[in-house]
C-alpha positions in Angstrom: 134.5 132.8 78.7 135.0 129.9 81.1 138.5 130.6 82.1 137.6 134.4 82.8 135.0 132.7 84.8 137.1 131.3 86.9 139.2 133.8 87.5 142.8 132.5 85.9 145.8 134.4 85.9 145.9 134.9 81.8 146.4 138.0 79.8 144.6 137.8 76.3 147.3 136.3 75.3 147.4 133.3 77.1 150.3 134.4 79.0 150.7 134.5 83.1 151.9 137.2 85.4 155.2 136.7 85.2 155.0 135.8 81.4 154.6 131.8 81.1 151.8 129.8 80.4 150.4 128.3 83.5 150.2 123.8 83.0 146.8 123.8 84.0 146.0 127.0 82.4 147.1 125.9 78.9 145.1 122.3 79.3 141.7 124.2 80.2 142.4 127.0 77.6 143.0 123.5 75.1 139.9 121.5 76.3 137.6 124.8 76.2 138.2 124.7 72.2 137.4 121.1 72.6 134.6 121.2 74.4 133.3 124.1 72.2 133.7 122.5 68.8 132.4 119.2 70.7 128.9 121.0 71.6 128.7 122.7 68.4 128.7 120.1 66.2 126.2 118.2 68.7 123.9 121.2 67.9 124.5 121.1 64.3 125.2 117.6 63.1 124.0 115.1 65.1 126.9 112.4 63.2 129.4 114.6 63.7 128.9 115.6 67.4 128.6 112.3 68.3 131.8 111.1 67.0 133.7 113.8 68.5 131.9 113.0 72.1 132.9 110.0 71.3 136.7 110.5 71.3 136.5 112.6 74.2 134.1 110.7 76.9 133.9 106.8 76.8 130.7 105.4 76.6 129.2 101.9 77.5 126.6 99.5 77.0 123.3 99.3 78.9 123.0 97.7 82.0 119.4 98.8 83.6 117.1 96.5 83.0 114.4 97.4 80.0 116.6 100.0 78.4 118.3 100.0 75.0 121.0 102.5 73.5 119.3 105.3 71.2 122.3 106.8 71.0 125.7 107.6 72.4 124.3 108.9 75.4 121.5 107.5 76.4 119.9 104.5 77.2 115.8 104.4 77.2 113.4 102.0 76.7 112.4 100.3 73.6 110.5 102.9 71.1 111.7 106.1 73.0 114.1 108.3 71.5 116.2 111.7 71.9 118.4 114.3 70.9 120.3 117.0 72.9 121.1 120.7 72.9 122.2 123.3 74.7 125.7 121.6 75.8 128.5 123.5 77.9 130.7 125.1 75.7 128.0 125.8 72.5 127.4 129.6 71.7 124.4 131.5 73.1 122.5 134.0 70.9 123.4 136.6 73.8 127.3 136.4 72.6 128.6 133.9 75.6 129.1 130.4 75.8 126.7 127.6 77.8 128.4 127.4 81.4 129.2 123.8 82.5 127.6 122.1 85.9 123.9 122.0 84.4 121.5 121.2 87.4 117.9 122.0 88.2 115.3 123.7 85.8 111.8 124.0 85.1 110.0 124.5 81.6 107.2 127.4 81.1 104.5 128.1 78.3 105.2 131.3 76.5 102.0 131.1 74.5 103.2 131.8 71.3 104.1 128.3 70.2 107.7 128.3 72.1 108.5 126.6 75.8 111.0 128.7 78.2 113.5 126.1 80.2 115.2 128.0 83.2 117.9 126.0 84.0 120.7 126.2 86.8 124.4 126.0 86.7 125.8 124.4 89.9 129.8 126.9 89.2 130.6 128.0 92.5 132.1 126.3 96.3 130.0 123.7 96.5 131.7 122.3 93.4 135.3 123.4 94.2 135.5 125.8 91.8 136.6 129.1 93.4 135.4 132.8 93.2 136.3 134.1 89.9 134.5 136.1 87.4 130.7 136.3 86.8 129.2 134.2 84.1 127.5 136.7 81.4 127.5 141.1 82.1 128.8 142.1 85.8 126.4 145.0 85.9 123.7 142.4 86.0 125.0 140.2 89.1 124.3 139.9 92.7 128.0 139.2 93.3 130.8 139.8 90.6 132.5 137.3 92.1 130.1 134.7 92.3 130.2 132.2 89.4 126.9 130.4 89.0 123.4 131.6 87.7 121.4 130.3 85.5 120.2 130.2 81.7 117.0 130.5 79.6 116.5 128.3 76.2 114.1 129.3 74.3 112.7 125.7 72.2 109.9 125.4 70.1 106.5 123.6 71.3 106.5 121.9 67.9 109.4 119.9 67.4 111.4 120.3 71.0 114.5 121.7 69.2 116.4 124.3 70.9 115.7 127.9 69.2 118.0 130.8 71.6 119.2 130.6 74.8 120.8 133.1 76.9 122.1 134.1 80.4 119.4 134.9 82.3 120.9 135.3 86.2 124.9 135.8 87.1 126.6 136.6 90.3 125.1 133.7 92.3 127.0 130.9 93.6 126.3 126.9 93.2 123.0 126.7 91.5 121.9 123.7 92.8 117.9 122.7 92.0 115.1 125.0 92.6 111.4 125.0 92.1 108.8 126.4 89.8 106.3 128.7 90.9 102.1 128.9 90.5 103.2 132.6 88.9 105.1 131.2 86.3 108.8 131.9 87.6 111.8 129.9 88.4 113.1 130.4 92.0 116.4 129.0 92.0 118.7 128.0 95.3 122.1 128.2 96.2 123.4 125.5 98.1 126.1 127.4 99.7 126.8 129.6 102.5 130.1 130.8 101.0 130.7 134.5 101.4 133.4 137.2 101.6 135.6 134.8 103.9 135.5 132.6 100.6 136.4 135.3 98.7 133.1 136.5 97.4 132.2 140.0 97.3 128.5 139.2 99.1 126.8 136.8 101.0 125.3 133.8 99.6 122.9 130.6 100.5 119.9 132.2 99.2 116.7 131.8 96.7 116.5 134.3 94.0 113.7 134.8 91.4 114.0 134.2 87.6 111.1 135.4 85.4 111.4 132.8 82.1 109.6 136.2 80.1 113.1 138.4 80.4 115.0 138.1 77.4 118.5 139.3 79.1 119.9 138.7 82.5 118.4 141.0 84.9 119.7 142.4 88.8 118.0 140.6 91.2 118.6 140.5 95.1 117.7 137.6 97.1 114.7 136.8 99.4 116.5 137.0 102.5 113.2 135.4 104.4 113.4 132.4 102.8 116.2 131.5 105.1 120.2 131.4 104.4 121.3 127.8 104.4 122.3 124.7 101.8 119.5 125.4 99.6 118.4 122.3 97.3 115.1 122.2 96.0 111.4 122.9 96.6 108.2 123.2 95.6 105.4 126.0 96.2 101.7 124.7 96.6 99.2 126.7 94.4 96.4 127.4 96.7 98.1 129.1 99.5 101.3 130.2 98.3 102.9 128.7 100.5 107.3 127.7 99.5 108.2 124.5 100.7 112.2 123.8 100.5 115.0 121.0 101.7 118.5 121.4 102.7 121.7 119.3 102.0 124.1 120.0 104.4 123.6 116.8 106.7 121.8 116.8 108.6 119.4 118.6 107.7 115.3 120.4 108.4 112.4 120.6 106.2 111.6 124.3 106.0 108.3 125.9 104.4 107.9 130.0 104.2 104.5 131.2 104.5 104.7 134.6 102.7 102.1 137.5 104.2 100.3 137.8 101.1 100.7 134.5 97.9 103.4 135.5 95.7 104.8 138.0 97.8 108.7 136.3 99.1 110.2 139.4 100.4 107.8 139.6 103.6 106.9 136.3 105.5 107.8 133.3 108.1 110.5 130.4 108.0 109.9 127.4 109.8 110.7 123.9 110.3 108.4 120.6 110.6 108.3 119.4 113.7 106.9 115.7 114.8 103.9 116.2 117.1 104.2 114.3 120.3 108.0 113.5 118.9 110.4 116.6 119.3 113.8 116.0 117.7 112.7 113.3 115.4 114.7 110.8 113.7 113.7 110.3 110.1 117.1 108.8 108.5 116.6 105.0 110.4 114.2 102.4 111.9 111.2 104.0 109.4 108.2 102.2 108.0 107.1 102.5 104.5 103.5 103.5 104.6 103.7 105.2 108.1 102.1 108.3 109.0 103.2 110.7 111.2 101.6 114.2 112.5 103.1 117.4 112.0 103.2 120.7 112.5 106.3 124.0 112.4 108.5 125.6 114.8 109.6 129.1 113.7 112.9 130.0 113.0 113.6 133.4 114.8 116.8 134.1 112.8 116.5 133.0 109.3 119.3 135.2 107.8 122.2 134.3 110.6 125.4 136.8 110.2 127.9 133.8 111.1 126.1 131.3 108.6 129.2 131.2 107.0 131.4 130.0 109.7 128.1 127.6 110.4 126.1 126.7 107.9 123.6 124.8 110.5 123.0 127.5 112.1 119.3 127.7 111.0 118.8 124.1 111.5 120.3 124.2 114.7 117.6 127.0 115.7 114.7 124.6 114.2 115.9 121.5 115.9 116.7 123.0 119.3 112.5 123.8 119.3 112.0 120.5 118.5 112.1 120.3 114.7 112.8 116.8 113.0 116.1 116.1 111.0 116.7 114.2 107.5 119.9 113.6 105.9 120.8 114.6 102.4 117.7 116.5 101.6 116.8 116.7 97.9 114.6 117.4 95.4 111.1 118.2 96.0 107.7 118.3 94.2 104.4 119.4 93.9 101.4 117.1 93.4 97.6 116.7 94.4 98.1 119.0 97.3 101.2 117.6 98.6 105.0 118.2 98.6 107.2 115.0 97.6 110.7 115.4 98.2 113.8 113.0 98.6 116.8 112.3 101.4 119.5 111.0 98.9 121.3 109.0 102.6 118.5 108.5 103.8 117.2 105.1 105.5 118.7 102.1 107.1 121.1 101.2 103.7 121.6 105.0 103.4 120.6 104.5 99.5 117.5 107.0 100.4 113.7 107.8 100.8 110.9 109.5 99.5 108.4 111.2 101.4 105.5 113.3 101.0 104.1 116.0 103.3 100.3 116.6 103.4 98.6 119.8 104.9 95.8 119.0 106.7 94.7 121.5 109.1 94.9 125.3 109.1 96.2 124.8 105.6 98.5 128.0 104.6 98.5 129.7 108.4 101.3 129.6 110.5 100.0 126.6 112.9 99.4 124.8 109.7 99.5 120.8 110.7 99.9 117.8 108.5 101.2 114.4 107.7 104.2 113.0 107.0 104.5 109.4 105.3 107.4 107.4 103.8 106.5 106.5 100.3 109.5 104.3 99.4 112.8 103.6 101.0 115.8 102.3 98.9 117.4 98.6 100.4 118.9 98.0 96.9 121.3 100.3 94.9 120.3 98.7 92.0 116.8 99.7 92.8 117.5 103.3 93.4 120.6 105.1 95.0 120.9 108.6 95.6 117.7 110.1 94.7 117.7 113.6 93.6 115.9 116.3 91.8 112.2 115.1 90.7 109.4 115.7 88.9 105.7 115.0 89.0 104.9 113.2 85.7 101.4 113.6 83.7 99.9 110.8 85.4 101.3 111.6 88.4 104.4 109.1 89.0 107.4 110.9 90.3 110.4 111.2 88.1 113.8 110.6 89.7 117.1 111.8 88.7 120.1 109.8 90.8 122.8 110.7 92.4 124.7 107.9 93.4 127.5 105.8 92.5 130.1 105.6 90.0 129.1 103.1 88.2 125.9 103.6 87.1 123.4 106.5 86.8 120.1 106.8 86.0 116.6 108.5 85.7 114.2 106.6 87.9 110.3 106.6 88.6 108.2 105.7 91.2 104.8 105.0 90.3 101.6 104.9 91.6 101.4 101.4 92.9 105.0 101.9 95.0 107.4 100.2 92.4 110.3 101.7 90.8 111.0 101.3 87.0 114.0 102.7 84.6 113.6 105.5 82.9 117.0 106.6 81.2 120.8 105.7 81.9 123.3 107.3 81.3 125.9 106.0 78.8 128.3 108.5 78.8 131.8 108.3 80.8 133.5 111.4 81.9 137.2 112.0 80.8 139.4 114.6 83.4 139.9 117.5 80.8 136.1 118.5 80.7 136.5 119.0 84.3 139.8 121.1 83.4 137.8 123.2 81.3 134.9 123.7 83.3 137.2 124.6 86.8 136.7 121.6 88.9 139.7 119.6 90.3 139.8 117.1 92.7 141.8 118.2 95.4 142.6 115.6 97.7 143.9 118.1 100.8 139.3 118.7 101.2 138.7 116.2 103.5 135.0 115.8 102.2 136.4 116.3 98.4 135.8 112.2 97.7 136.0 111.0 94.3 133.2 111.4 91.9 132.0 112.2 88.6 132.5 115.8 88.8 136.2 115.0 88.9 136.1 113.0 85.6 135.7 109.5 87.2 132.6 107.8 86.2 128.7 108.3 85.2 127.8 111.8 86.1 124.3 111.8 87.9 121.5 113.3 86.0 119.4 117.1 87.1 116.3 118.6 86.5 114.2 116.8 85.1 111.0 118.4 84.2 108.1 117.6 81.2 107.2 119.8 78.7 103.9 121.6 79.4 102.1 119.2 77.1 103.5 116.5 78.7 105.2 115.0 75.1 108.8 115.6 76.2 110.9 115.0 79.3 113.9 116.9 79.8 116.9 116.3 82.0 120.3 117.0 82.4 123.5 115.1 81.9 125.4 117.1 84.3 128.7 116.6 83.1 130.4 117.0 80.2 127.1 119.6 80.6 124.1 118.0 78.0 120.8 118.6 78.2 118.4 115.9 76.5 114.7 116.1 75.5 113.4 112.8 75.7 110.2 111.5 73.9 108.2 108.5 73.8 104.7 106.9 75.4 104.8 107.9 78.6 101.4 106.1 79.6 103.2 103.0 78.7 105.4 103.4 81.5 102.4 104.3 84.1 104.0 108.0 84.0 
């Protein structure tokens, strides 16, 4: 249950220690039902649901250009349509209930006519929400009490409708994005260095591994290799093996591990890109769409810090101090033709953010592997794109753009081939302040860095993880709060995705 989750003072009952019912307690033990019936009926009767979202989010007209409603939630353009499944709060077939905060996630081809979706759930520090309870069985989880992990839903390849969905990884802490891998697995990152000074039984700001084939949650202990920092996303290039991944801690590196053998994460080398000729460079300003710039990696001697905690830098400090270049708001990442795309949400002179794409060139896979480095698009225009964030690499290529930026609007993005950027989805849906009740968040204005957002039931919530179908039919992406995930159809081609 979400409040055990969180780790409230209530007896079955509903009753505190000293044998009152808690304000805020009541309110997210209220809102849970809510929420609950809310995401059932969205599963079961599409009318229904909607009507009850309805009276608990506030939703609006369109405003991106070429999108029309089809439905209460989303906006798309003309001749694409929808529906939704899997929302926090709806049962699982394992006996638990969906966790809120969905994030990043990756589908997989079981082969038997059904698609697995691995998807994150960002419940831990870097979303306020304190050590508590694990999510699902504690003899599973890394940490009992760490409250993210992740889910599996199982859907079916014919119609995209959701058929079972479990807990599939507990005992981590804020699921952020994560990458896919050439093996078919889901590695999964933790953008967090929060440990047993935060009240957390075990150190965290790792990657762990999440096979889509396991039916259950199963223990799994994190590749320590892979570097202990504000994990966001990644992406793993077939041929070699090799795991690139971004940070979002600001500022921040651009790390890849080259494992000893492909596949193999336990055993292996972290390191940072480095400009060649440029140590210590600059990417965040005065950069030039189009521009290409030689690489190559510094090694991180320490990738697994013991005072990470107390500095969650600490690797990037060790990257950038042998000359290793720095981005700012490091985001989702890629994999296409070769080459790793990947997004800096502040980047760029109007801090709305870039796109860039690293290409191996030389030595491709070793250790003194060198490359290129080149700007694909940089944001001047929030209407344009603000806040980029996860991605995905469509079926013609075009990369798929969830934002993260303001208030006010937020949407799924693409850039395409020829360097434009279109609209892909909107979302429609207002957040009210008791989903956030139910799901643990508050906004507590003593953080310093604890600004106002969506997450604390003002505004659009961004959109996470998007990722296509394996037959490319269906695009799937997050609402990340009130917690909705939507399957998305339509002509892609049409678009130039």
């Amino acid at each position: 249950m979400i409040d055990e989750q969180q780790d409230l003072a209530v007896r079955e009952d509903g009753v505190g220690r000293r044998g009152e019912v808690d304000r805020r307690q009541f309110i997210r033990m209220g809102v849970l039902g809510t929420a609950m019936a809310s995401a059932f009926l969205m599963d079961s009767d599409r009318e229904a649901g909607a009507a009850m979202l309805a009276n608990n989010t506030r939703t609006v007209k369109p405003r991106a250009a070429g999108l029309v409603a089809a439905g209460p939630e989303l906006a798309l353009p003309p001749g694409f349509s929808y529906h939704t499944f899997g929302a926090f709060g709806s049962a699982m077939t394992d006996g638990y209930i969906t966790p809120p905060i969905h994030d990043g996630m990756a589908t997989f081809d079981m082969g038997d006519g059904t698609w697995r979706i691995v998807r994150n759930h960002e419940l831990g520090e870097g979303n306020d929400i304190p050590a508590g309870t694990v999510i699902g069985n504690p003899a599973t989880a890394w940490d009992t009490r760490a409250p993210g992990g992740t889910t599996t839903l199982e859907i079916d390849a014919t119609t995209g409708e959701l058929l079972s969905s479990w807990i599939s990884l507990n005992g981590t802490d804020t699921n952020c994005a994560g990458m896919p891998t050439p093996w078919g697995t889901w590695l999964t990152c933790e953008e967090t260095v929060a440990g047993k000074g935060s009240g957390r039984n075990k150190p965290h700001g790792y990657v762990f591994e999440v096979d889509p084939a396991n039916d259950e949650a199963v223990l799994t202990k994190p590749y320590k290799k892979l570097g202990r920092f504000l994990h966001e996303a990644g992406a793993v290039i077939p041929a070699t093996g090799v795991v690139y991944m971004t940070e979002d801690e600001g500022p921040d590196g651009f790390y890849r591990f080259v494992p000893n053998a492909p596949g193999d994460l336990q055993h292996g080398t972290l390191q940072m890109l480095r400009v060649k000729g440029q140590p210590q460079y600059n990417t965040i300003t005065g950069q030039t769409v189009g521009a290409v710039l030689e690489c190559n990696w510094v090694t991180i001697d320490d990738p697994d810090p013991g005072n990470a905690e107390n500095d969650a830098s600490n690797v990037f400090k060790q990257g950038r101090a042998k000359g290793g270049a720095k981005f700012l708001g490091g985001e989702g990442a890629t994999y296409r033709d070769g080459a790793v795309v990947f997004g800096s949400s502040d980047g760029g002179d109007a801090g709305r953010g870039q796109i860039w794409e690293y290409t191996p060139t030389e030595n491709i896979g070793e250790l003194n592997e060198q490359g290129t480095l080149e700007l694909l698009y940089e944001s001047t225009d929030r209407t344009i794109l603000d806040g980029p964030d996860n991605m995905t690499t469509s079926p013609g290529g075009a990369i798929v753009i969830a934002e993260d930026g303001n208030l006010k609007t937020n949407l799924v993005r693409a850039l395409l081939s020829d360097g434009s950027i279109i609209n892909v989805a909107e979302n429609l849906v207002a957040v009210q302040q008791h989903y956030l009740e139910a799901s643990g968040k508050l906004y507590d204005p003593t953080v310093p860095d604890d600004g106002r957002s969506a997450g604390d039931g003002v505004g659009f919530s961004e959109f996470a993880g998007p990722t296509f179908s394996p037959d490319g039919q269906w695009l799937f992406v997050n609402i990340q709060v009130p917690g909705i995930t939507c399957a998305i159809t339509g002509d892609w081609a049409s678009l130039g995705l």
